[in-house]
N, CA, C and O of each residue as an XYZ file, in Angstrom:
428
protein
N      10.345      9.899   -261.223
C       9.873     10.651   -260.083
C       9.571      9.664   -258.960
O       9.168      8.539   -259.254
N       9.738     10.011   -257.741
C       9.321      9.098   -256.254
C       8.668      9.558   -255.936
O       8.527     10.726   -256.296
N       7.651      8.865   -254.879
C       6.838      9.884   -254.089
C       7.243      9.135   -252.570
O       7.427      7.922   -252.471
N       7.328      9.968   -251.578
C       7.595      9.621   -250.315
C       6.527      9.782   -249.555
O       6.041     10.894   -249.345
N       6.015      8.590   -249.026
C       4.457      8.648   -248.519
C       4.962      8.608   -246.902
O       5.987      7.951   -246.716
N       4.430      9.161   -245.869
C       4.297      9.399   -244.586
C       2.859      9.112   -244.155
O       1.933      9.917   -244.251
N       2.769      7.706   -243.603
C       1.826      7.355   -243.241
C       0.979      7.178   -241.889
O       1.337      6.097   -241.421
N       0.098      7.711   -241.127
C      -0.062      7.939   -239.681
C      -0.815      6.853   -239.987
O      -1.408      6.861   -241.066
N      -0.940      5.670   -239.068
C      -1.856      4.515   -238.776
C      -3.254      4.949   -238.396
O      -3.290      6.180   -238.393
N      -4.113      4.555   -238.158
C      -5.474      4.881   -237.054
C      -5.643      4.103   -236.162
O      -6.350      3.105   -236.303
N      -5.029      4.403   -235.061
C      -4.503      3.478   -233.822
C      -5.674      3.800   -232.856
O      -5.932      4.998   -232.736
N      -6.503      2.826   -232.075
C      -7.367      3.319   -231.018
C      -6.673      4.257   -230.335
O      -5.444      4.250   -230.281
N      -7.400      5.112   -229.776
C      -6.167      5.890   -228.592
C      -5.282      7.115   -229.025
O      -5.083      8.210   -228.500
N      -4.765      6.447   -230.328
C      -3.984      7.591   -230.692
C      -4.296      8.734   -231.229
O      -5.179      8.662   -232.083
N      -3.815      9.890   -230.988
C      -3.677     11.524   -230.644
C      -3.045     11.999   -232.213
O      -1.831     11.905   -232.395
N      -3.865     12.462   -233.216
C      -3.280     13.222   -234.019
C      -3.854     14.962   -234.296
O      -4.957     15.177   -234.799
N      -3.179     15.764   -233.996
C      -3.554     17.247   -233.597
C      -3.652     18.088   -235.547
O      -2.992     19.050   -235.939
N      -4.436     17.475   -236.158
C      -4.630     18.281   -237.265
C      -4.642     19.831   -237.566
O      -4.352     20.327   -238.655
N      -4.984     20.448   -236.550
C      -5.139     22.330   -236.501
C      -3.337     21.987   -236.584
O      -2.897     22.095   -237.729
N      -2.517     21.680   -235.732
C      -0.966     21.589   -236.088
C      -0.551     21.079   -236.386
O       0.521     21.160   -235.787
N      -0.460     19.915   -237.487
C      -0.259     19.523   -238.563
C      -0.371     20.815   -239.800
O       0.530     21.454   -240.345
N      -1.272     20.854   -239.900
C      -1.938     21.778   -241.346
C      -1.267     23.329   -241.197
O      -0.800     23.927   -242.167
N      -1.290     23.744   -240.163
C      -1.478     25.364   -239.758
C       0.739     25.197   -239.495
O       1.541     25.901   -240.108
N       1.078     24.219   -238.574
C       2.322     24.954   -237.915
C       3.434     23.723   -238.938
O       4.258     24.017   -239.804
N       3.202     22.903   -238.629
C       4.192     21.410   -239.151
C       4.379     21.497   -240.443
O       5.492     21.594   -240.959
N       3.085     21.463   -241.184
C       3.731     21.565   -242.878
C       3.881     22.330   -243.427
O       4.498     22.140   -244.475
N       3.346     23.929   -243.043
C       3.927     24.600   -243.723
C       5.655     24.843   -243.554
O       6.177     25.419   -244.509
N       6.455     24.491   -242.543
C       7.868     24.291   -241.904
C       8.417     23.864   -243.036
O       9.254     24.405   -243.758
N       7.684     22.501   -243.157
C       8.439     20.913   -243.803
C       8.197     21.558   -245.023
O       9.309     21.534   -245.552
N       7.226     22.272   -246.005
C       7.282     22.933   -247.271
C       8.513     23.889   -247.198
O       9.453     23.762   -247.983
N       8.480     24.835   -246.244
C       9.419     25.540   -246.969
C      11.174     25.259   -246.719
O      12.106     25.931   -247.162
N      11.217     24.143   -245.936
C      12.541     23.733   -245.738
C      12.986     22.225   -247.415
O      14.012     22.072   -248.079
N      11.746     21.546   -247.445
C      11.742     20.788   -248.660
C      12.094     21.705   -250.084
O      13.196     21.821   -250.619
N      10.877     22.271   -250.483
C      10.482     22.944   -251.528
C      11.684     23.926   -251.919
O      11.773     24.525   -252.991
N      12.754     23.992   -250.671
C      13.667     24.934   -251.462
C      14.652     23.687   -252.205
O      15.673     24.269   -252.572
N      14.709     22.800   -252.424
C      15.259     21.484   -252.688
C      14.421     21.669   -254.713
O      13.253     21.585   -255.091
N      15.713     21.929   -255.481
C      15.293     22.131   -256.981
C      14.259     20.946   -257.540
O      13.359     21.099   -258.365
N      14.800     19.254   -256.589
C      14.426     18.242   -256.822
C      12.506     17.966   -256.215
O      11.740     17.002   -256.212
N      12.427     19.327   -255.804
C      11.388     18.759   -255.026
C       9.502     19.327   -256.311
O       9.264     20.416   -256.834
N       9.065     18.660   -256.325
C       7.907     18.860   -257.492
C       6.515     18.522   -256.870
O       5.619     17.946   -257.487
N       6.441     18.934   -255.620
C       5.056     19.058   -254.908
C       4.731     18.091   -253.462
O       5.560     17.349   -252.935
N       3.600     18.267   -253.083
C       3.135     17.775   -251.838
C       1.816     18.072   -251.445
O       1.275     19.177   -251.393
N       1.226     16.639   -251.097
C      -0.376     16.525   -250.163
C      -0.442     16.402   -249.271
O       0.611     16.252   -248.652
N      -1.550     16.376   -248.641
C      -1.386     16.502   -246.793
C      -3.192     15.969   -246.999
O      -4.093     16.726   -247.358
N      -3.351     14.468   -246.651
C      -4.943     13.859   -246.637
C      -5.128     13.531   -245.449
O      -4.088     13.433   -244.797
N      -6.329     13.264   -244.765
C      -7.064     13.062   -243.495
C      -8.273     11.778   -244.311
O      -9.054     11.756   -245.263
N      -7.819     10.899   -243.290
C      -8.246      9.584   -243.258
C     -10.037      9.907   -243.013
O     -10.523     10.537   -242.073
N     -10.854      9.200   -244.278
C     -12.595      9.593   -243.135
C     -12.740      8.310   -243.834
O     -12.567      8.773   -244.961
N     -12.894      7.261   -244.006
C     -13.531      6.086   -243.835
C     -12.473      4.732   -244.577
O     -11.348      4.947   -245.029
N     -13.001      3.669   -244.562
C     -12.412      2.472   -245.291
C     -13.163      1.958   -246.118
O     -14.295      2.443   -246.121
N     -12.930      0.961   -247.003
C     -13.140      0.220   -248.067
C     -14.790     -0.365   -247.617
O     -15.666     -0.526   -248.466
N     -14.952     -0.579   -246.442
C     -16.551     -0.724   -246.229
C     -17.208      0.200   -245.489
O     -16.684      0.732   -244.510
N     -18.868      0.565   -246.051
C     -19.202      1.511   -245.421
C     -19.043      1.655   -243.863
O     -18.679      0.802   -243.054
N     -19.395      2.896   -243.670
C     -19.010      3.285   -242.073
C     -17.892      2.407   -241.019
O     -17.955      2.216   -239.804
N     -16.626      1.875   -242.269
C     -15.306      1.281   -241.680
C     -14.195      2.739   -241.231
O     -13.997      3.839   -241.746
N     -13.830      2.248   -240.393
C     -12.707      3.059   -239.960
C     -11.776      3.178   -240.740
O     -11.095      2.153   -240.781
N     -11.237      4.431   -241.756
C      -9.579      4.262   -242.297
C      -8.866      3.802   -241.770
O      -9.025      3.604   -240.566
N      -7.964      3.492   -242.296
C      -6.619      2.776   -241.857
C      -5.287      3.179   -241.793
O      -4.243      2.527   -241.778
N      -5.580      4.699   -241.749
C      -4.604      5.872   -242.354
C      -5.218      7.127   -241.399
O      -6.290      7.598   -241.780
N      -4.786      7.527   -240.545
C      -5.936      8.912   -239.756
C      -5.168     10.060   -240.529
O      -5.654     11.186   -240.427
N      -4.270      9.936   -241.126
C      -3.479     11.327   -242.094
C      -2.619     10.405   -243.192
O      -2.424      9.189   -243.199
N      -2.234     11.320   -244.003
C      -1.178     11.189   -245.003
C      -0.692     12.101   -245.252
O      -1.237     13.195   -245.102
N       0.555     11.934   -245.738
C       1.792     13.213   -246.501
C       2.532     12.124   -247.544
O       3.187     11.084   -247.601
N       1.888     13.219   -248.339
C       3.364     12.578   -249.845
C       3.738     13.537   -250.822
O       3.033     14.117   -251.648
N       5.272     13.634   -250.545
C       5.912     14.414   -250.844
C       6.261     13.876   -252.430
O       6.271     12.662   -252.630
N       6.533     14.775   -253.494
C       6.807     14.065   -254.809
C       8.578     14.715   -254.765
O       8.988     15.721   -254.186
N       9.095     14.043   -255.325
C      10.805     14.358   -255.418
C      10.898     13.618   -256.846
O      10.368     12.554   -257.168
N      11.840     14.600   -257.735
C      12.651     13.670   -259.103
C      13.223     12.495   -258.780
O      12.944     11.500   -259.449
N      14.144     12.415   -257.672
C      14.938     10.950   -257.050
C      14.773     10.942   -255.715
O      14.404     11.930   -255.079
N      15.101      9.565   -255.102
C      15.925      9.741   -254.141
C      16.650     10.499   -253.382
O      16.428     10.912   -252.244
N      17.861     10.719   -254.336
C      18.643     11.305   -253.331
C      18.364     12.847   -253.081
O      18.697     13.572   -252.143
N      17.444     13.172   -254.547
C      16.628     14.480   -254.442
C      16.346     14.938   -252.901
O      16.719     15.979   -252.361
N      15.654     13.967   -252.396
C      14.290     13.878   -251.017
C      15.722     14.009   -250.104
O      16.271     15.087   -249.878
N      16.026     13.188   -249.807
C      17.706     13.111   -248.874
C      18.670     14.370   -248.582
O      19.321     14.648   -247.575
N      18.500     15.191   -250.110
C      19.825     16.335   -250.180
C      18.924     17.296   -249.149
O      19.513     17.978   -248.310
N      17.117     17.320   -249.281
C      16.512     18.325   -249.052
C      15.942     17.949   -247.617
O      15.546     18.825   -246.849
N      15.917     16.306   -247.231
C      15.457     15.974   -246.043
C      16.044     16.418   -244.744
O      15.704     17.039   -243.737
N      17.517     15.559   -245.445
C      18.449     15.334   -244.417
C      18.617     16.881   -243.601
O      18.218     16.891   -242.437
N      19.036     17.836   -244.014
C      19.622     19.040   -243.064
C      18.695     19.390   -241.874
O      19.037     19.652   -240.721
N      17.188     19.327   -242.510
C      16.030     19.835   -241.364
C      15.967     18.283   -240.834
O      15.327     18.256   -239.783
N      16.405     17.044   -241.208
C      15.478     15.952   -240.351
C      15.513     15.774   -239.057
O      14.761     14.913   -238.600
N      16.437     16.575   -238.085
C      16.104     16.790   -236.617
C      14.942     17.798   -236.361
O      14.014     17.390   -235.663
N      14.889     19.125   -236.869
C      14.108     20.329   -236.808
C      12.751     19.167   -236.687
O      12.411     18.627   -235.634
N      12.218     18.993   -237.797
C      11.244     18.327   -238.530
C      10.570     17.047   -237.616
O       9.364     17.016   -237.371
N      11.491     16.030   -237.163
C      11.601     14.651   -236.355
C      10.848     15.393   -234.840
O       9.799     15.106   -234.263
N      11.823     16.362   -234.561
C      11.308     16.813   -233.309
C       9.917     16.960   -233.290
O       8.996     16.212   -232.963
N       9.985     18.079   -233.712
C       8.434     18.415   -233.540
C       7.318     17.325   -233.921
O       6.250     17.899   -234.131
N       7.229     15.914   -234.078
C       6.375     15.277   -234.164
C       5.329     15.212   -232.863
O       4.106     15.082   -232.822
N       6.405     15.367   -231.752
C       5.455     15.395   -230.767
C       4.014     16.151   -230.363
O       3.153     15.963   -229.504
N       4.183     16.924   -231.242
C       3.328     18.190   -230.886
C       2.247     17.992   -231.904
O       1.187     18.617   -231.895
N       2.647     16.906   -232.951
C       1.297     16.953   -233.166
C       0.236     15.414   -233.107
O      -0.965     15.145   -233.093
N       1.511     14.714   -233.085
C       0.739     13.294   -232.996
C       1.803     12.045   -231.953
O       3.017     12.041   -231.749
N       0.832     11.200   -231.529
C       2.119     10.265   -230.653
C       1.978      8.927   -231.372
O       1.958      7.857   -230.763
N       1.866      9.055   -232.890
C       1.724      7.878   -233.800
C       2.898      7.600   -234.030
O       3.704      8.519   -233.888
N       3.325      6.479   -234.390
C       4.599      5.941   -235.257
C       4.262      6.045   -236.792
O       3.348      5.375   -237.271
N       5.211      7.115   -237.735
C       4.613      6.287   -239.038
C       5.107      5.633   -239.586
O       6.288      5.375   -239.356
N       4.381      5.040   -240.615
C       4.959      3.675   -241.850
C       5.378      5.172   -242.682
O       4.664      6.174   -242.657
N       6.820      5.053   -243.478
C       7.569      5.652   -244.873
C       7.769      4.701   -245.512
O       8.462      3.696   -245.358
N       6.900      5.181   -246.514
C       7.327      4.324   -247.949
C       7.872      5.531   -248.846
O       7.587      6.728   -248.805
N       8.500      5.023   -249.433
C       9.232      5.314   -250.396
C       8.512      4.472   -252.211
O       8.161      3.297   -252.324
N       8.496      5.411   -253.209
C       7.756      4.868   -254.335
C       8.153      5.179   -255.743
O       8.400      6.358   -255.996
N       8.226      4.500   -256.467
C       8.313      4.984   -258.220
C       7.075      5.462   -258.457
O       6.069      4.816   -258.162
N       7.044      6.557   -258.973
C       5.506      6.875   -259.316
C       5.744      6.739   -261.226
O       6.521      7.460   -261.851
N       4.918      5.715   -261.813
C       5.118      5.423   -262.939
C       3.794      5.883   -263.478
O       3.688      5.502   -264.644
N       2.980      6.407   -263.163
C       1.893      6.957   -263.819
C       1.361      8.507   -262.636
O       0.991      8.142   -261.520
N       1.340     10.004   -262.880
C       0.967     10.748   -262.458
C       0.671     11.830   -263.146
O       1.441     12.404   -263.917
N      -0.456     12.147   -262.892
C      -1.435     13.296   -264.298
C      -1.868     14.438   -263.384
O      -2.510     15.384   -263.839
């Protein structure tokens, strides 16, 4: 299994619109993914602190999508990844880090 992590930084300055994220964006990206046989779930986290008290996260959101493979995520990415790409604007003007992952332990 992979998990495909979508990572929003916590950039001074930067603009991430959570009411559309949560409410308009992922439910989209679920039901254009999730029809993908390969696809076996998804989180959606909000960054509230760091590794020392009252530190800033280092993450102001997350998304990680779980897929059987690779090319799983790809067969189901690729068709919406303009639909999907677009609309980033609307909810954040972050760049994110994608990682891509083996998930070798998940309970």
């Amino acid at each position: 299994m992979i998990r495909i992590s979508i990572l929003y930084p916590n950039k001074p300055g930067g603009r991430f619109d959570f009411a559309y994220y949560v409410d308009t964006h992922m439910p989209r990206s679920i039901e254009c993914l999730a029809a993908h046989q390969g696809f076996k779930g998804v989180s959606v986290e909000q960054g509230v602190g760091g590794a020392e008290p009252g530190s800033e996260a280092a993450f102001i959101a997350m998304c990680h999508f779980l897929f059987e493979s690779v090319e799983d995520f790809m067969a189901a990415f690729l068709p919406h990844a303009g639909e999907l790409q677009s609309d980033m604007p609307n909810y954040t003007d972050i760049e994110p880090v994608i990682q891509i992952n083996q998930v070798l332990i998940c309970r």
